[in-house]
C-alpha positions as CSV (number, residue, x, y, z in Angstrom):
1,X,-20.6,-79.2,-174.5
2,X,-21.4,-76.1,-172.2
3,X,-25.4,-77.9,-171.5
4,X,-23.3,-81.0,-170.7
5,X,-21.3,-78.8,-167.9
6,X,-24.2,-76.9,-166.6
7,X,-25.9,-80.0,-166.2
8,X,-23.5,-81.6,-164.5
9,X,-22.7,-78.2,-162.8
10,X,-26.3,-78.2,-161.4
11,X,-27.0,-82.0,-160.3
12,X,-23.6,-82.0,-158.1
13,X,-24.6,-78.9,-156.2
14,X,-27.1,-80.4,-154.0
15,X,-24.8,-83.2,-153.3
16,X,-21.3,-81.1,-152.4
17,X,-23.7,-78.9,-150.1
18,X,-24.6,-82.3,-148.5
19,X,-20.8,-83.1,-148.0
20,X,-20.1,-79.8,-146.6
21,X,-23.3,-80.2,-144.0
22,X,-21.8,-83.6,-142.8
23,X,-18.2,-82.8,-142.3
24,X,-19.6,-79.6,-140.2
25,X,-21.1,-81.4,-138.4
26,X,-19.1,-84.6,-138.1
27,X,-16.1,-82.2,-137.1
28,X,-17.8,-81.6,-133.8
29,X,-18.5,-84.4,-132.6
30,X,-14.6,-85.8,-133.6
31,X,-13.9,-82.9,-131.7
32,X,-15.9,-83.8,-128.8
33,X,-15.1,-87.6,-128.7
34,X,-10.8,-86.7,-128.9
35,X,-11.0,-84.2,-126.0
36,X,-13.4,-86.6,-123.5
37,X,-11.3,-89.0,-124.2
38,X,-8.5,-87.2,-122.8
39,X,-10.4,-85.8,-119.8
40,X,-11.2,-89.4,-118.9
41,X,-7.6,-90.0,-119.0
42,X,-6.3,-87.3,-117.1
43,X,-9.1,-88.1,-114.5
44,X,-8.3,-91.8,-114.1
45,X,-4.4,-90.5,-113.6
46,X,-5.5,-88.1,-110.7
47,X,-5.3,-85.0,-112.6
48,X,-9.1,-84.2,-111.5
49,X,-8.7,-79.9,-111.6
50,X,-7.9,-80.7,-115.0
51,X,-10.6,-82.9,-116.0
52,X,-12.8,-80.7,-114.5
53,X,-11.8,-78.0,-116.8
54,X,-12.5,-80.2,-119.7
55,X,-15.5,-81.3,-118.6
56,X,-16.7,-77.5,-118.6
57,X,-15.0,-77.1,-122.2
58,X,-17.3,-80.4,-123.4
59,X,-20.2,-78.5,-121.8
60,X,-19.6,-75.4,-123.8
61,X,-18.8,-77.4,-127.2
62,X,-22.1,-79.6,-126.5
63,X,-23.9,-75.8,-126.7
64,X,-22.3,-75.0,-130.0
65,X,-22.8,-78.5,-131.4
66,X,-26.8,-77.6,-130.6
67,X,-26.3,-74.2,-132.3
68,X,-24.8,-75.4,-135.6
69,X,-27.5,-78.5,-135.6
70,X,-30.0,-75.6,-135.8
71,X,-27.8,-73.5,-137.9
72,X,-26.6,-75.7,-140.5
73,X,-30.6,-77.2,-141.9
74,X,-31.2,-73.3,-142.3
75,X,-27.9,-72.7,-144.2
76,X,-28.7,-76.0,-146.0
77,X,-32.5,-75.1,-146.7
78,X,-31.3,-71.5,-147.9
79,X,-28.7,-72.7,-150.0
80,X,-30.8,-75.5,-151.9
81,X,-33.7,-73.2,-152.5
82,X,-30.9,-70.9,-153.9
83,X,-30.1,-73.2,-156.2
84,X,-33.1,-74.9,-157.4
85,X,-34.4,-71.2,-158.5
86,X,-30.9,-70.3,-160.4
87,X,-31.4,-74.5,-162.4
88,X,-35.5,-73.5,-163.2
89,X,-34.6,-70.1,-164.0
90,X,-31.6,-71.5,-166.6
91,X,-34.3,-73.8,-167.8
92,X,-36.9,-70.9,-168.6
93,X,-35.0,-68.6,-170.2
């Protein structure tokens, strides 16, 4: 029974670490997508100090959506290599 877990264990690791990656990264650009959409409405109601502002703030999210898309393949690469030395190492000894 405890093969039958570790097995399991070990062949959904690589796909929960995929989930995690996409919902990182599908976070941002949700995140991005609500707040333009509210700067394009506050600058077609005249509000344009405001939508200036959030134009600035998308500029500084589009920088940290280019850091985690460099971030998160390393985390990802790191992670996966962790585990597929802890399933041939379980398998050796």
């Amino acid at each position: 029974m405890i093969i039958l877990i570790e097995i399991l264990s070990f062949s959904v690791r690589p796909f929960s670490l995929s989930l995690r990656i996409f919902a990182n990264m599908l976070a941002g650009h949700i995140l991005a997508h609500i707040i333009s959409f509210y700067g394009v409405a506050l600058l077609t109601n005249g509000f344009f100090v405001v939508s200036f502002f959030i134009f600035l703030l998308l500029v500084i999210l589009t920088f940290m959506e280019f850091f985690v898309s460099i971030v998160q393949p390393l985390i990802f690469l790191a992670l996966s290599s962790i585990y597929l030395e802890e399933s041939l190492s379980c398998c050796v000894n």
